[in-house]
C-alpha positions in Angstrom: 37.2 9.9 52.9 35.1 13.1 52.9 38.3 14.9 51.3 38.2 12.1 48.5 34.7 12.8 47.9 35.2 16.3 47.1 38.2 16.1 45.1 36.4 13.2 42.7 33.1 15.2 42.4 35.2 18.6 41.4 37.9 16.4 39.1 35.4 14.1 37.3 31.5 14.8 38.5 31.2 18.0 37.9 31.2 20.0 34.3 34.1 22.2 34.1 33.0 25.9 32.9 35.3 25.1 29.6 32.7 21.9 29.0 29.2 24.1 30.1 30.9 26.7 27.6 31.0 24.3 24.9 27.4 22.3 25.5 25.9 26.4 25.2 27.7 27.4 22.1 26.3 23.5 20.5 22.9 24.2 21.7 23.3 27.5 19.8 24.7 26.5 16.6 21.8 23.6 16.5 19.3 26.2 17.5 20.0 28.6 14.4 20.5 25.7 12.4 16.8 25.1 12.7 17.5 22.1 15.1 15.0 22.9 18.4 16.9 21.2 21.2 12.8 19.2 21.7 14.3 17.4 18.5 16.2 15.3 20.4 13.4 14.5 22.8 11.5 12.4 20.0 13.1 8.6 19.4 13.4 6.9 15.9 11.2 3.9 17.4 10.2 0.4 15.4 7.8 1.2 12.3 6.6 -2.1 11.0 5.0 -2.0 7.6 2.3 -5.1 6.6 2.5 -5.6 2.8 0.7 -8.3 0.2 3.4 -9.3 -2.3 1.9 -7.5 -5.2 3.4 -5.5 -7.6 1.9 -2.3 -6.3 4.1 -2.7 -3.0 7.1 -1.7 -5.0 8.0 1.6 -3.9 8.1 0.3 -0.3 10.5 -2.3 -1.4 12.6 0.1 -3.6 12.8 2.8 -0.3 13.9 -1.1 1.6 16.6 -2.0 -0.4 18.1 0.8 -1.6 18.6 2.3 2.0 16.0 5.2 1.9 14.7 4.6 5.5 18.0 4.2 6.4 19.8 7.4 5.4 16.7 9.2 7.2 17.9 7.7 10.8 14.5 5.5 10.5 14.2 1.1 11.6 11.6 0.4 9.6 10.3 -3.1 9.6 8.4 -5.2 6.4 5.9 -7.6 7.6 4.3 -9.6 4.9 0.7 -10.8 4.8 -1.6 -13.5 3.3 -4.6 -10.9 2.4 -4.9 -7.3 3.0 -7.7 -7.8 6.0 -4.9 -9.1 8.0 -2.8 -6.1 7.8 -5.8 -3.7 8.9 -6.5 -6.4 11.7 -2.8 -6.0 13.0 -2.9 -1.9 12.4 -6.0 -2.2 14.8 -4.6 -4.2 16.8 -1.3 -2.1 17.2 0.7 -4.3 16.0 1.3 -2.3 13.2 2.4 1.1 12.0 1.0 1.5 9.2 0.3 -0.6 5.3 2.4 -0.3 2.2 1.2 0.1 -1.2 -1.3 -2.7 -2.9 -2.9 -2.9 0.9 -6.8 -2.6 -0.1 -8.2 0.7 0.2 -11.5 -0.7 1.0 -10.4 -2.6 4.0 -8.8 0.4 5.5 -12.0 1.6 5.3 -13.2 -1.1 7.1 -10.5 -0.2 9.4 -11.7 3.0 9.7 -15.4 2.1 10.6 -14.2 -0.4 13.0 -11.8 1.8 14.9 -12.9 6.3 14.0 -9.6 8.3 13.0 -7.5 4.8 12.5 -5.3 6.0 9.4 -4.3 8.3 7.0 -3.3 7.3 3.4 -0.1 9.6 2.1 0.0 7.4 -1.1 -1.9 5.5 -3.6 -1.6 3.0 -6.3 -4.4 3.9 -9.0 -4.6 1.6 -11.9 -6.7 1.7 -15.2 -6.9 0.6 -19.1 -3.1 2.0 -19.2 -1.7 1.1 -15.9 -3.2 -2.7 -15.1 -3.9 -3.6 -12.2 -7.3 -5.4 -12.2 -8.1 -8.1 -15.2 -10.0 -10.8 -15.7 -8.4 -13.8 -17.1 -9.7 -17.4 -18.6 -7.6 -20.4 -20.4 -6.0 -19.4 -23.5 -8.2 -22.2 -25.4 -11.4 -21.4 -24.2 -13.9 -19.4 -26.4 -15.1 -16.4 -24.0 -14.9 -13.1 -25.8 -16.3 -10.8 -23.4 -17.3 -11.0 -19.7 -20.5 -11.3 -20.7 -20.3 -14.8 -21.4 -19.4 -15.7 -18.3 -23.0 -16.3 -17.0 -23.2 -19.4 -14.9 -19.5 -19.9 -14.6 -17.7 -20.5 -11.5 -15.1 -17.4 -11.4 -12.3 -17.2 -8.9 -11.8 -13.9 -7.1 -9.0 -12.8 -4.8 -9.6 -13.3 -0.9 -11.1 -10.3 1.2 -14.7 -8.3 0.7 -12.7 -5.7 -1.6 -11.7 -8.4 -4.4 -15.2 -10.3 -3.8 -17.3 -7.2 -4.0 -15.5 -6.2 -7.2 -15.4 -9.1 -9.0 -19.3 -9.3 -8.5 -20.2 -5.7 -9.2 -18.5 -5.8 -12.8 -20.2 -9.2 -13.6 -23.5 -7.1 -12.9 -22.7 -4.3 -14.9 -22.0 -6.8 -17.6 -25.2 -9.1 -17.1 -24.0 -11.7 -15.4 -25.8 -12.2 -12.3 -25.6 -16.1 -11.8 -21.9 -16.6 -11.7 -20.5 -18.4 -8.6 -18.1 -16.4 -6.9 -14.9 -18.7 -5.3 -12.7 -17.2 -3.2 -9.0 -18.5 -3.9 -5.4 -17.5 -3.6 -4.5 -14.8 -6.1 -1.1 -17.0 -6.7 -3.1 -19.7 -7.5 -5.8 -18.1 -9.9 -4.0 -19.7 -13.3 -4.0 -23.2 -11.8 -7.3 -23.1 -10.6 -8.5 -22.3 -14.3 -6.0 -25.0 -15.5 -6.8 -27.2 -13.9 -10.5 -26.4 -14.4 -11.9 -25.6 -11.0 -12.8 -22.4 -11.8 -13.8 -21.0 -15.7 -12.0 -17.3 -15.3 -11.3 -15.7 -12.6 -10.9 -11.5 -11.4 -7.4 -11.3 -10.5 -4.6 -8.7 -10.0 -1.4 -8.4 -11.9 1.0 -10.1 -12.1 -1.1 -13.4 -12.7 -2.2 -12.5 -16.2 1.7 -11.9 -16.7 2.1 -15.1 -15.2 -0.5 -17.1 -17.4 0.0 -15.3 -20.5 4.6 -16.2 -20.2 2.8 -20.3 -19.4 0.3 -20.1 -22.4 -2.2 -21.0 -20.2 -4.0 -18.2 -19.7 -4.8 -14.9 -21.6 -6.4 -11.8 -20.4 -10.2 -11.1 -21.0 -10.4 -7.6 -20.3 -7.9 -5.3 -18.0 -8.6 -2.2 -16.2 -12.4 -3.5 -15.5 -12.6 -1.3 -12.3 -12.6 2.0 -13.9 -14.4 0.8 -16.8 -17.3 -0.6 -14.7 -17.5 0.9 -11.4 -16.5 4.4 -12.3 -17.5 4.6 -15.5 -14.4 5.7 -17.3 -11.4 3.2 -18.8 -9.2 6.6 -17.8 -10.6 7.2 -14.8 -8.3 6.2 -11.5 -9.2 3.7 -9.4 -7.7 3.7 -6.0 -7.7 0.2 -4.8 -4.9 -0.2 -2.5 -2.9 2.8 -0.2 0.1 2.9 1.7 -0.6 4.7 5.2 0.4 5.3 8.9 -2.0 4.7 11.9 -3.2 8.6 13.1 -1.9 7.4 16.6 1.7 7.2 15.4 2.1 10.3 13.7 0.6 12.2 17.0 3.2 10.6 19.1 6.0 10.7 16.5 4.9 13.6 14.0 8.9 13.9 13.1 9.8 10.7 12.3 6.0 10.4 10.2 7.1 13.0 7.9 10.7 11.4 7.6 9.3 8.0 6.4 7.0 9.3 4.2 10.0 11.6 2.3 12.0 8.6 2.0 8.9 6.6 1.1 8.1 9.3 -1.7 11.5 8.7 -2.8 10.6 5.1 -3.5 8.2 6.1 -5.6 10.0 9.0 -7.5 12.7 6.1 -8.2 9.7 3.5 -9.9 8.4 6.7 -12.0 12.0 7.7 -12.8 13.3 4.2 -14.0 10.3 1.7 -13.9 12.7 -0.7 -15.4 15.6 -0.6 -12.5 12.9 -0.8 -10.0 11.5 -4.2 -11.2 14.2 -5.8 -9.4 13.4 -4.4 -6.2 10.1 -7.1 -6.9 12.4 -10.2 -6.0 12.1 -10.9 -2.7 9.2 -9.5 -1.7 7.1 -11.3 -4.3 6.9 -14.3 -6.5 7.9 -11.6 -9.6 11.5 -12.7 -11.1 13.5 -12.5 -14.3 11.1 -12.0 -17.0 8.1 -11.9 -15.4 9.7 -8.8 -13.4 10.4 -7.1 -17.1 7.1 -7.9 -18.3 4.6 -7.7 -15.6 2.8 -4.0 -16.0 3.4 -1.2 -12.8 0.1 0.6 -11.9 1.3 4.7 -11.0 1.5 6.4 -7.9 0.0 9.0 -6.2 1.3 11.0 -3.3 -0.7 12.8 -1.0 -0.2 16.4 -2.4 -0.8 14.8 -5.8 -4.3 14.7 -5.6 -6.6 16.7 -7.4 -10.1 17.2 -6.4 -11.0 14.9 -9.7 -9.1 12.2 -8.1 -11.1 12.3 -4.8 -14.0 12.4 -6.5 -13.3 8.8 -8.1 -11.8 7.8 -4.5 -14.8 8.2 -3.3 -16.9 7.0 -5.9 -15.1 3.6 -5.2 -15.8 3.9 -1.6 -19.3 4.9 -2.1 -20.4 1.4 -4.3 -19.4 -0.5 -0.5 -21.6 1.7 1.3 -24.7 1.6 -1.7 -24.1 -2.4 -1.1 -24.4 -2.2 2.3 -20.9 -3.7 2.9 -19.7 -0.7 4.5 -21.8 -0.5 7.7 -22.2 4.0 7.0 -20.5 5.9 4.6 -16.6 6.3 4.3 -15.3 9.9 3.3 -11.8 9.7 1.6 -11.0 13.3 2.3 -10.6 12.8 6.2 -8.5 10.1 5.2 -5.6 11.6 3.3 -2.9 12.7 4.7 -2.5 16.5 5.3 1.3 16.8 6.4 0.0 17.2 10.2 
């Protein structure tokens, strides 16, 4: 038995010097390949994504569907959400990785209060007078011409402090400080005014799409954020971000920097063929046929895009939560951002 031992170890246990010869000359070639044998020590593990089905989540869904995550060796995950509080909630909670596109920059703020160092934004989806994001809307028959004359109405805003604190702030800077603010659904903003449970409401592309391809609905004014809040129709406001928890990208700095690439390829596709990319909407949102032709694509903007002018509006948004005491101290964007670490 001993005898058997032996001979099994020698014949199948043990390397031969012709195998330990080979194993060396890999590790080699990998090594001045650029490929440090710790590589192999770090996993491709689970990265689950929350999103809201908005258009702005479309380069996530492009890098999905077209296999982006895939090709880079990554399992990533989509997990789709009522309201962008939720997905914060979950990222605290760890039940996250990190938030796509359209995710509300001012609830990963909150985020970010709630729980120090939480995440860092590598992209953003900046909208304005040219790239709609933000509009507010009323039925196509009724006789408002501005927002001003929206005083005493009952107007509908998206659910979560971001949508709530907006669509209040640009009714102010317009006069209107008596309107009743409802929180509702943003898929259900164009009944709600046909139906005439609201009078308008401040809503998010694509429901001004929506209503204007019913007839029931037209669009007041678009683009109100950067009008009203930072002061400039041009200006960019950054109202939602795609980002990773900081706690992932310590223990997985690797496979971080591999799903943002193939995320940045999601949103090189949208900028390179907007109109391919609208299919990618189907799906993920409510957006088909010709409302995915016609609905309009806020840009993007990676995080070694941004120029100091940029953070400066960033924070500008940020800083109307804190002057309304919604934010419970002062947010800095700059911490926020992604740095390639």
């Amino acid at each position: 038995m001993a005898i058997f031992f032996r001979s099994t170890l020698r014949g199948s246990l043990l390397p031969s010097w012709r195998r330990i010869s080979k194993i060396g000359a890999l590790i080699t070639l990998l090594i001045f390949a650029g490929i440090a044998p710790q590589a192999f020590a770090e996993s491709s593990p689970k990265i689950r994504i929350g999103f809201w089905p908005i258009a702005a989540g479309l380069p996530f869904f492009v890098a999905l569907d077209k296999g982006y995550f895939k090709e880079a060796g990554l399992d990533v995950e989509s997990v789709k959400f009522a309201a962008p509080p939720q997905i914060v909630e979950a990222m605290i909670a760890g039940r996250l990785e990190g938030s796509a596109n359209g995710t509300a920059s001012a609830a990963l703020a909150i985020g970010e209060l709630a729980s120090p160092g939480l995440v860092k934004i590598f992209a953003s989806n900046p909208s304005n007078v040219k790239n709609v994001l933000d509009e507010f809307i009323v039925a196509s028959g009724s006789t408002y011409k501005s927002i001003k004359d929206l005083a005493g109405k009952r107007i509908a805003s998206g659910p979560g402090i971001q949508n709530t604190t907006l669509a209040r702030t640009v009714l102010e800077r317009n006069g209107v400080t008596d309107a009743q603010i409802v929180e509702v659904p943003i898929g259900q903003h164009v009944g709600a005014i046909i139906a005439g449970q609201v009078d308008a409401a401040y809503t998010l592309e694509p429901t001004g799409t929506v209503g204007r391809l019913a007839g029931a609905t037209r669009v007041l004014e678009g683009g109100v954020i950067a009008t009203y809040v930072l002061g400039d129709p041009m200006a960019p406001w950054f109202g939602g971000s795609a980002s990773l928890t900081t706690d992932f990208i310590k223990k997985n700095p690797g496979v971080a920097k591999k799903y943002i690439a193939a995320y940045a390829r999601g949103i090189n596709f949208v900028r390179a063929s907007p109109g391919e990319a609208r299919k990618y909407l189907a799906g993920y949102t409510a957006i088909e046929g010709d409302l995915a032709k016609q609905v309009p694509l806020p840009a993007y903007t990676l995080h070694n895009e941004f120029t100091k002018s940029d953070i400066a509006m960033f924070q500008k948004f940020f800083d109307l939560f804190s002057d309304k005491k919604i934010f419970s101290a002062r947010v800095m964007v700059e911490p926020m951002l992604y740095k390639g670490e």
